[in-house]
C-alpha positions in Angstrom: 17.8 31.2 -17.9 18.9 28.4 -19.7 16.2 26.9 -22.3 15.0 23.2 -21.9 17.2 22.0 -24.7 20.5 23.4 -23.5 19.2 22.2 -19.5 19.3 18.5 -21.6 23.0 18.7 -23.3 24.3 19.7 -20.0 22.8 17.1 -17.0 21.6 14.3 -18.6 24.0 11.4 -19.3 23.7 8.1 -21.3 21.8 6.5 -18.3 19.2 9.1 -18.7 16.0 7.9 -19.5 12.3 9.9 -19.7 8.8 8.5 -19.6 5.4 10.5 -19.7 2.8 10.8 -16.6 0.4 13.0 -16.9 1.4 14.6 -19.7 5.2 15.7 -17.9 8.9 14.3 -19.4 9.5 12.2 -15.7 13.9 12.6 -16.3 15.2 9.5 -14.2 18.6 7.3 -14.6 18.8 3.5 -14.6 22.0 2.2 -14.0 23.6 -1.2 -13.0 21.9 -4.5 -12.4 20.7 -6.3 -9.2 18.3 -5.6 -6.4 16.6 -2.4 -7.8 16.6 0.7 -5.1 14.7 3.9 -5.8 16.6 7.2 -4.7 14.3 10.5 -3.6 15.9 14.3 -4.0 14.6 16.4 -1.6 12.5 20.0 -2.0 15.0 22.8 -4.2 17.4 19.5 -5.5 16.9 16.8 -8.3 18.6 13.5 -8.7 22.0 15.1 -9.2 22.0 14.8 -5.6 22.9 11.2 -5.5 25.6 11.1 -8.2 28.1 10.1 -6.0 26.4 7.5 -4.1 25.0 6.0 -7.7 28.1 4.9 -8.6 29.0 3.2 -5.4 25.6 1.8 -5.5 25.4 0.5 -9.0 28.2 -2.3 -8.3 25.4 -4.4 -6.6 22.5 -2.7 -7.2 20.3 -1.3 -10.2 19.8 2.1 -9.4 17.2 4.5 -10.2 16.8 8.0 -9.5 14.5 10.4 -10.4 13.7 14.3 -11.0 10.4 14.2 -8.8 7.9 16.9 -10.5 8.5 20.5 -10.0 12.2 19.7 -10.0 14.9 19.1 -12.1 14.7 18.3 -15.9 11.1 16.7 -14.9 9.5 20.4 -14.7 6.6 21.5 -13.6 2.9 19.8 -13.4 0.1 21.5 -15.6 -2.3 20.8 -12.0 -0.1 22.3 -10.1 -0.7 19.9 -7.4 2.0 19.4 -5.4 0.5 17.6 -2.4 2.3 14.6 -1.0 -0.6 12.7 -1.7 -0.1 13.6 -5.6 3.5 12.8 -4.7 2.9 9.6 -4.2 0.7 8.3 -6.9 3.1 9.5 -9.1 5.5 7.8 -7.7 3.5 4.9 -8.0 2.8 4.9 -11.7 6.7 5.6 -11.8 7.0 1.8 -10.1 4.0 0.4 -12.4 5.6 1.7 -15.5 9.0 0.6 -15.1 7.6 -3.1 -13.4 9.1 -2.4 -10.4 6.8 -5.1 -8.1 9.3 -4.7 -5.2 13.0 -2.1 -4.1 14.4 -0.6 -1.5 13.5 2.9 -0.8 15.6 6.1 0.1 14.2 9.4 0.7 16.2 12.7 1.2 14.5 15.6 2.6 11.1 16.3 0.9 11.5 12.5 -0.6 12.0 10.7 2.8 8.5 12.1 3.6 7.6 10.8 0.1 9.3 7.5 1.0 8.1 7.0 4.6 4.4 7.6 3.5 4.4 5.4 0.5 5.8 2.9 2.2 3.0 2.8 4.9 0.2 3.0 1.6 2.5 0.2 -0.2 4.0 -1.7 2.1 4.3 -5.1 -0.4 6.0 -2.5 -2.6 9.1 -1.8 -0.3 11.9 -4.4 0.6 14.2 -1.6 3.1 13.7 2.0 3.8 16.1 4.8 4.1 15.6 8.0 5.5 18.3 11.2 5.2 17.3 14.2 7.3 13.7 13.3 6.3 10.8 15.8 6.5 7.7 15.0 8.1 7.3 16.7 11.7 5.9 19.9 10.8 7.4 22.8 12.3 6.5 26.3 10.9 8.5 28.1 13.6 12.2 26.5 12.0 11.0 26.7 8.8 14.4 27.2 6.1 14.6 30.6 4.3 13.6 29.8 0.7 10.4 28.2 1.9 9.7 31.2 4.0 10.2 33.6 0.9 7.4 31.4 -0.9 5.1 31.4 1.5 4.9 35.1 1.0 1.4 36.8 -0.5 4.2 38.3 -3.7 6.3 35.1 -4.2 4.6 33.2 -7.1 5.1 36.9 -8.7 8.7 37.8 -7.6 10.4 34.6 -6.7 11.8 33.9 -10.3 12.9 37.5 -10.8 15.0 37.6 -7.1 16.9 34.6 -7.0 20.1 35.5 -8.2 22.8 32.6 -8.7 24.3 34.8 -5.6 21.4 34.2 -3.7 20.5 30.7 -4.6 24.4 30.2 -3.2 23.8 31.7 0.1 20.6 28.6 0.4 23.2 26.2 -0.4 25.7 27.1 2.4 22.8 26.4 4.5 22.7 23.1 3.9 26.3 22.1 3.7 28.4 22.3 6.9 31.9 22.5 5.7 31.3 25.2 2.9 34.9 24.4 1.4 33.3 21.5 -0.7 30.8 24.1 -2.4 32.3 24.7 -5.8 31.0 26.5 -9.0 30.0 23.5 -10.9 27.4 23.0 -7.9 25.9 26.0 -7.1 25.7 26.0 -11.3 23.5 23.1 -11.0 21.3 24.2 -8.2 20.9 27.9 -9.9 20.2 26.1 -13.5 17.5 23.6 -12.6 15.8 25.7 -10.3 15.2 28.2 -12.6 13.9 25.6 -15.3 10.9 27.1 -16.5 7.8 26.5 -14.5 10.3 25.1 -11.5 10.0 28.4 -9.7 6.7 28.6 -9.5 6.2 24.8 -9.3 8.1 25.5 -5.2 5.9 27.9 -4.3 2.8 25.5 -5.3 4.6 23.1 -3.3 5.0 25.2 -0.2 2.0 26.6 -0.4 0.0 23.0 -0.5 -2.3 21.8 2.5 0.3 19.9 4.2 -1.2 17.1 7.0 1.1 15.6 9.5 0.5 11.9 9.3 3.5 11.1 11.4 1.2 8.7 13.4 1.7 6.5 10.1 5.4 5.7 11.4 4.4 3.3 14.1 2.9 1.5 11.6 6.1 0.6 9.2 7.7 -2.5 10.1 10.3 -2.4 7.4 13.9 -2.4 8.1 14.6 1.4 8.1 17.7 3.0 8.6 17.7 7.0 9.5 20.9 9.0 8.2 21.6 12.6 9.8 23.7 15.2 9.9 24.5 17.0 13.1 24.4 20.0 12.0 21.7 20.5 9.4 20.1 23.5 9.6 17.0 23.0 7.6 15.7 20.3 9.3 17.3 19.6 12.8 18.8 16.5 13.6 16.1 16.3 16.8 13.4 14.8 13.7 16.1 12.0 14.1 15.3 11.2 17.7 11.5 11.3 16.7 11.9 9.1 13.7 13.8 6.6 15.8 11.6 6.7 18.4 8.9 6.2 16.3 9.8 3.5 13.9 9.2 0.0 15.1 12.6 -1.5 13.4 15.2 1.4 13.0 18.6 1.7 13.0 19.9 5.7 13.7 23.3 7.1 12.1 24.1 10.6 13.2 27.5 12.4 11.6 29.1 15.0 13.5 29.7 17.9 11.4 27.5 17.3 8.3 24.8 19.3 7.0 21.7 18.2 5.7 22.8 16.2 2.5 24.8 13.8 3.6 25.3 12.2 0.5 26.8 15.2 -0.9 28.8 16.2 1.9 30.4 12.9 3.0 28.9 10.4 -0.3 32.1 7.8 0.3 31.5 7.1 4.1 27.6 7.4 3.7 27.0 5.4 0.4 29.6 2.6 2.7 27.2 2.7 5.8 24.2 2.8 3.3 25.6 -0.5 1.4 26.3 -2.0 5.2 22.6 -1.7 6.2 21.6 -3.2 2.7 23.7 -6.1 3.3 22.7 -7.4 6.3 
Protein backbone atom coordinates (compact mmCIF):
# COMPACT_ATOMS: atom_id res chain seq x y z
CA UNK A 1 0.00 0.00 0.00
CA UNK A 2 1.19 3.17 -0.98
CA UNK A 3 1.47 5.93 2.03
CA UNK A 4 -0.49 9.28 1.64
CA UNK A 5 2.58 11.21 0.77
CA UNK A 6 3.72 8.98 -2.12
CA UNK A 7 -0.45 8.74 -3.27
CA UNK A 8 0.24 12.88 -3.48
CA UNK A 9 3.64 12.88 -5.75
CA UNK A 10 1.95 10.59 -8.01
CA UNK A 11 -1.95 11.93 -8.92
CA UNK A 12 -2.06 15.25 -8.10
CA UNK A 13 -1.06 17.85 -10.71
CA UNK A 14 -0.53 21.67 -10.50
CA UNK A 15 -4.39 22.25 -10.80
CA UNK A 16 -4.71 20.31 -7.66
CA UNK A 17 -6.13 22.11 -4.94
CA UNK A 18 -7.28 20.88 -1.16
CA UNK A 19 -9.70 22.54 1.36
CA UNK A 20 -10.86 21.11 4.88
CA UNK A 21 -14.57 20.00 5.71
CA UNK A 22 -15.05 18.35 8.53
CA UNK A 23 -11.83 17.90 9.44
CA UNK A 24 -10.98 15.73 5.79
CA UNK A 25 -8.17 17.15 2.96
CA UNK A 26 -11.37 17.47 0.13
CA UNK A 27 -8.51 16.82 -3.15
CA UNK A 28 -10.31 18.74 -6.15
CA UNK A 29 -8.84 20.40 -9.50
CA UNK A 30 -9.78 23.82 -10.83
CA UNK A 31 -8.90 24.46 -14.19
CA UNK A 32 -9.77 26.90 -17.09
CA UNK A 33 -12.09 29.91 -16.94
CA UNK A 34 -15.70 30.42 -17.87
CA UNK A 35 -19.10 28.97 -16.92
CA UNK A 36 -17.98 26.89 -13.84
CA UNK A 37 -19.27 22.93 -14.12
CA UNK A 38 -18.89 20.54 -11.25
CA UNK A 39 -17.81 16.87 -12.24
CA UNK A 40 -19.09 13.72 -9.83
CA UNK A 41 -16.82 10.23 -9.85
CA UNK A 42 -18.90 7.51 -9.18
CA UNK A 43 -18.65 4.68 -6.15
CA UNK A 44 -14.82 2.67 -6.42
CA UNK A 45 -13.35 5.92 -8.83
CA UNK A 46 -12.15 9.49 -7.99
CA UNK A 47 -11.85 12.49 -10.22
CA UNK A 48 -9.19 10.79 -12.38
CA UNK A 49 -12.14 9.62 -14.04
CA UNK A 50 -12.75 12.75 -16.03
CA UNK A 51 -9.19 13.62 -17.07
CA UNK A 52 -9.91 13.32 -20.54
CA UNK A 53 -13.00 15.13 -20.67
CA UNK A 54 -11.33 18.15 -18.35
CA UNK A 55 -9.25 19.10 -20.88
CA UNK A 56 -11.86 19.27 -23.63
CA UNK A 57 -13.96 21.02 -21.14
CA UNK A 58 -11.55 23.58 -19.79
CA UNK A 59 -11.41 25.54 -23.39
CA UNK A 60 -14.81 27.07 -22.38
CA UNK A 61 -15.40 26.19 -19.17
CA UNK A 62 -13.81 26.37 -15.52
CA UNK A 63 -13.75 22.92 -14.46
CA UNK A 64 -13.89 21.41 -11.18
CA UNK A 65 -13.67 18.06 -10.07
CA UNK A 66 -13.43 16.42 -7.00
CA UNK A 67 -12.34 13.21 -4.85
CA UNK A 68 -15.93 12.82 -3.13
CA UNK A 69 -15.17 11.38 0.62
CA UNK A 70 -14.26 7.86 0.90
CA UNK A 71 -12.51 8.11 -2.45
CA UNK A 72 -9.56 9.14 -3.90
CA UNK A 73 -6.81 11.40 -2.32
CA UNK A 74 -9.98 12.89 -0.17
CA UNK A 75 -9.95 9.65 2.27
CA UNK A 76 -12.09 8.61 4.51
CA UNK A 77 -14.63 10.54 6.95
CA UNK A 78 -13.90 10.20 10.87
CA UNK A 79 -18.25 9.71 11.00
CA UNK A 80 -18.17 7.32 8.80
CA UNK A 81 -21.36 8.49 7.38
CA UNK A 82 -21.71 7.82 4.05
CA UNK A 83 -25.32 8.46 3.37
CA UNK A 84 -26.34 10.47 0.26
CA UNK A 85 -27.81 12.83 2.46
CA UNK A 86 -24.21 13.50 4.13
CA UNK A 87 -23.24 13.44 0.42
CA UNK A 88 -24.83 16.23 -0.26
CA UNK A 89 -24.22 18.68 2.36
CA UNK A 90 -20.82 18.17 1.76
CA UNK A 91 -21.10 18.92 -1.48
CA UNK A 92 -22.72 21.92 -0.57
CA UNK A 93 -20.16 23.46 1.74
CA UNK A 94 -17.85 22.38 -1.35
CA UNK A 95 -20.06 25.09 -3.53
CA UNK A 96 -20.16 27.64 -0.37
CA UNK A 97 -16.53 27.46 0.07
CA UNK A 98 -15.29 27.93 -3.26
CA UNK A 99 -18.44 30.83 -4.05
CA UNK A 100 -19.84 28.77 -6.37
CA UNK A 101 -23.66 30.68 -6.33
CA UNK A 102 -24.62 28.80 -9.62
CA UNK A 103 -22.78 25.58 -12.41
CA UNK A 104 -23.69 22.98 -14.28
CA UNK A 105 -23.81 19.60 -12.80
CA UNK A 106 -22.49 16.11 -13.99
CA UNK A 107 -22.82 13.04 -11.99
CA UNK A 108 -21.23 9.57 -12.94
CA UNK A 109 -22.49 6.57 -11.21
CA UNK A 110 -22.75 7.06 -7.36
CA UNK A 111 -22.37 11.04 -8.27
CA UNK A 112 -25.30 11.33 -10.72
CA UNK A 113 -27.39 10.11 -7.71
CA UNK A 114 -25.44 12.80 -5.78
CA UNK A 115 -26.19 15.22 -8.63
CA UNK A 116 -29.86 14.47 -9.39
CA UNK A 117 -30.73 14.80 -5.62
CA UNK A 118 -28.96 17.96 -4.89
CA UNK A 119 -30.29 19.41 -7.64
CA UNK A 120 -33.90 18.78 -6.54
CA UNK A 121 -32.75 20.24 -2.63
CA UNK A 122 -30.86 23.17 -4.66
CA UNK A 123 -32.38 23.90 -7.50
CA UNK A 124 -31.18 27.93 -7.76
CA UNK A 125 -27.75 26.23 -7.38
CA UNK A 126 -27.78 24.33 -10.76
CA UNK A 127 -27.71 25.92 -14.34
CA UNK A 128 -27.82 22.09 -16.47
CA UNK A 129 -27.60 18.60 -15.25
CA UNK A 130 -25.84 15.68 -16.64
CA UNK A 131 -26.35 12.21 -15.75
CA UNK A 132 -23.76 9.14 -16.93
CA UNK A 133 -25.19 5.65 -16.10
CA UNK A 134 -26.57 7.37 -12.92
CA UNK A 135 -27.56 5.33 -9.79
CA UNK A 136 -30.66 5.85 -8.22
CA UNK A 137 -33.34 2.89 -8.91
CA UNK A 138 -32.45 0.54 -6.31
CA UNK A 139 -32.06 -2.92 -7.43
CA UNK A 140 -30.45 -5.41 -4.97
CA UNK A 141 -31.08 -8.41 -7.31
CA UNK A 142 -28.25 -6.77 -10.16
CA UNK A 143 -26.32 -5.50 -7.64
CA UNK A 144 -22.17 -5.28 -9.10
CA UNK A 145 -19.69 -7.74 -7.47
CA UNK A 146 -17.54 -5.52 -5.24
CA UNK A 147 -20.67 -4.10 -3.57
CA UNK A 148 -21.86 -7.55 -3.01
CA UNK A 149 -18.53 -8.60 -1.31
CA UNK A 150 -19.13 -5.53 1.11
CA UNK A 151 -22.23 -6.18 2.01
CA UNK A 152 -20.95 -9.33 3.56
CA UNK A 153 -21.11 -9.87 7.68
CA UNK A 154 -16.68 -10.32 7.21
CA UNK A 155 -16.00 -7.51 4.69
CA UNK A 156 -15.11 -4.38 6.86
CA UNK A 157 -12.57 -7.22 8.24
CA UNK A 158 -11.35 -8.87 5.06
CA UNK A 159 -12.02 -6.54 2.25
CA UNK A 160 -8.55 -4.67 2.46
CA UNK A 161 -6.57 -7.89 2.89
CA UNK A 162 -8.44 -9.63 -0.50
CA UNK A 163 -8.31 -7.20 -3.03
CA UNK A 164 -5.47 -7.96 -4.96
CA UNK A 165 -4.36 -5.49 -7.87
CA UNK A 166 -5.49 -8.92 -9.88
CA UNK A 167 -8.68 -8.71 -8.42
CA UNK A 168 -9.38 -5.04 -8.40
CA UNK A 169 -8.54 -5.66 -12.44
CA UNK A 170 -11.16 -8.21 -12.91
CA UNK A 171 -13.90 -5.13 -11.34
CA UNK A 172 -12.64 -2.96 -13.90
CA UNK A 173 -13.27 -5.20 -17.05
CA UNK A 174 -16.69 -5.06 -15.70
CA UNK A 175 -17.11 -1.76 -16.34
CA UNK A 176 -15.31 -1.22 -19.59
CA UNK A 177 -16.77 -2.86 -22.74
CA UNK A 178 -13.88 -3.09 -25.14
CA UNK A 179 -11.22 -4.37 -22.53
CA UNK A 180 -8.33 -3.44 -25.14
CA UNK A 181 -8.23 0.22 -23.72
CA UNK A 182 -7.52 -1.24 -20.05
CA UNK A 183 -3.86 -0.62 -19.58
CA UNK A 184 -1.50 -0.77 -16.54
CA UNK A 185 -1.27 2.81 -15.76
CA UNK A 186 -5.21 2.38 -15.12
CA UNK A 187 -5.86 -0.43 -13.24
CA UNK A 188 -2.61 1.23 -11.22
CA UNK A 189 -4.76 4.03 -10.34
CA UNK A 190 -7.84 2.19 -9.43
CA UNK A 191 -5.64 -0.49 -7.22
CA UNK A 192 -3.65 2.63 -5.52
CA UNK A 193 -6.55 4.88 -4.48
CA UNK A 194 -8.73 2.28 -3.42
CA UNK A 195 -6.43 1.02 -1.14
CA UNK A 196 -5.68 4.63 0.40
CA UNK A 197 -5.94 4.13 3.91
CA UNK A 198 -9.29 4.23 5.40
CA UNK A 199 -10.78 4.02 1.59
CA UNK A 200 -11.51 0.32 1.95
CA UNK A 201 -13.31 0.49 4.75
CA UNK A 202 -14.89 3.94 3.91
CA UNK A 203 -16.91 1.45 0.74
CA UNK A 204 -18.15 -0.82 2.85
CA UNK A 205 -19.67 2.15 5.17
CA UNK A 206 -20.96 3.29 2.08
CA UNK A 207 -22.62 0.14 0.95
CA UNK A 208 -23.67 -0.71 3.99
CA UNK A 209 -25.72 2.86 4.63
CA UNK A 210 -29.63 3.04 4.86
CA UNK A 211 -30.13 3.86 1.34
CA UNK A 212 -33.97 5.51 0.45
CA UNK A 213 -35.15 5.52 -3.07
CA UNK A 214 -36.25 9.07 -3.62
CA UNK A 215 -36.69 8.64 -7.32
CA UNK A 216 -40.13 10.31 -7.04
CA UNK A 217 -37.87 13.56 -6.67
CA UNK A 218 -37.13 13.35 -10.57
CA UNK A 219 -40.46 14.50 -11.75
CA UNK A 220 -39.71 17.33 -9.85
CA UNK A 221 -36.38 18.69 -11.71
CA UNK A 222 -37.07 21.03 -14.43
CA UNK A 223 -33.54 21.60 -15.40
CA UNK A 224 -32.11 20.89 -18.73
CA UNK A 225 -30.75 17.42 -18.11
CA UNK A 226 -29.08 15.34 -20.44
CA UNK A 227 -28.65 11.38 -19.69
CA UNK A 228 -25.43 9.64 -21.19
CA UNK A 229 -25.38 5.58 -21.31
CA UNK A 230 -23.59 2.94 -22.30
CA UNK A 231 -25.28 -0.04 -23.88
CA UNK A 232 -23.58 -2.32 -22.37
CA UNK A 233 -22.83 -1.42 -18.87
CA UNK A 234 -22.98 -4.02 -16.68
CA UNK A 235 -23.13 -2.42 -13.24
CA UNK A 236 -25.96 -0.42 -13.83
CA UNK A 237 -28.15 -1.41 -16.92
CA UNK A 238 -28.84 0.88 -19.51
CA UNK A 239 -32.90 0.20 -18.72
CA UNK A 240 -32.22 3.08 -15.58
CA UNK A 241 -31.84 5.18 -18.82
CA UNK A 242 -35.41 4.59 -20.02
CA UNK A 243 -36.53 5.34 -16.34
CA UNK A 244 -34.59 8.53 -16.00
CA UNK A 245 -35.95 9.67 -19.37
CA UNK A 246 -39.21 8.84 -18.60
CA UNK A 247 -39.03 10.54 -15.54
CA UNK A 248 -37.36 13.78 -16.13
CA UNK A 249 -39.59 16.55 -17.19
CA UNK A 250 -36.87 18.17 -19.71
CA UNK A 251 -34.36 15.40 -20.83
CA UNK A 252 -32.53 14.65 -23.59
CA UNK A 253 -31.28 10.64 -23.80
CA UNK A 254 -27.75 9.53 -25.52
CA UNK A 255 -27.29 5.81 -25.63
CA UNK A 256 -23.77 4.41 -27.15
CA UNK A 257 -23.64 1.04 -28.50
CA UNK A 258 -20.86 -0.87 -27.25
CA UNK A 259 -19.67 1.18 -24.17
CA UNK A 260 -19.59 0.22 -20.76
CA UNK A 261 -20.39 2.11 -17.86
CA UNK A 262 -17.88 5.07 -17.96
CA UNK A 263 -18.32 6.58 -20.92
CA UNK A 264 -16.02 9.15 -20.43
CA UNK A 265 -13.26 6.84 -20.06
CA UNK A 266 -14.25 4.56 -22.73
CA UNK A 267 -15.12 6.93 -25.59
CA UNK A 268 -13.93 10.68 -23.64
CA UNK A 269 -13.50 12.45 -27.40
CA UNK A 270 -17.05 11.60 -28.78
CA UNK A 271 -18.68 12.02 -25.18
CA UNK A 272 -16.93 15.20 -23.90
CA UNK A 273 -18.17 16.51 -27.91
CA UNK A 274 -21.92 15.53 -27.27
CA UNK A 275 -21.44 16.81 -23.64
CA UNK A 276 -20.07 20.36 -24.90
CA UNK A 277 -23.16 20.14 -27.73
CA UNK A 278 -25.84 20.00 -24.92
CA UNK A 279 -23.95 22.79 -23.04
CA UNK A 280 -24.08 24.97 -25.96
CA UNK A 281 -27.40 25.09 -26.85
Amino acid sequence: MATFEELIHKYTTDQSRFLIIDDMLVHYRDEGEGEPIVLLHGAFSSLHTFNEWSKILQKNYRVISLDLMGFGLTGPNKTGDYTIGNHIRVLKRFFNILGLKKAHLVGSSLGGWLAWEFTYRYPQRINKLVLVDSAGFLDKENMPLPFKLAQSPLAGRVLKYIVRKSILEQFVKQVYYDISKINTKLVDRYFDLFTREGNSQAFVDLVNAPYQENTNFLSKIKHSTLIMWGREDAWIGAINAYLFDKMLPNSELIIYEEVGHLPMEEIPVRSGEDLMAFLKK
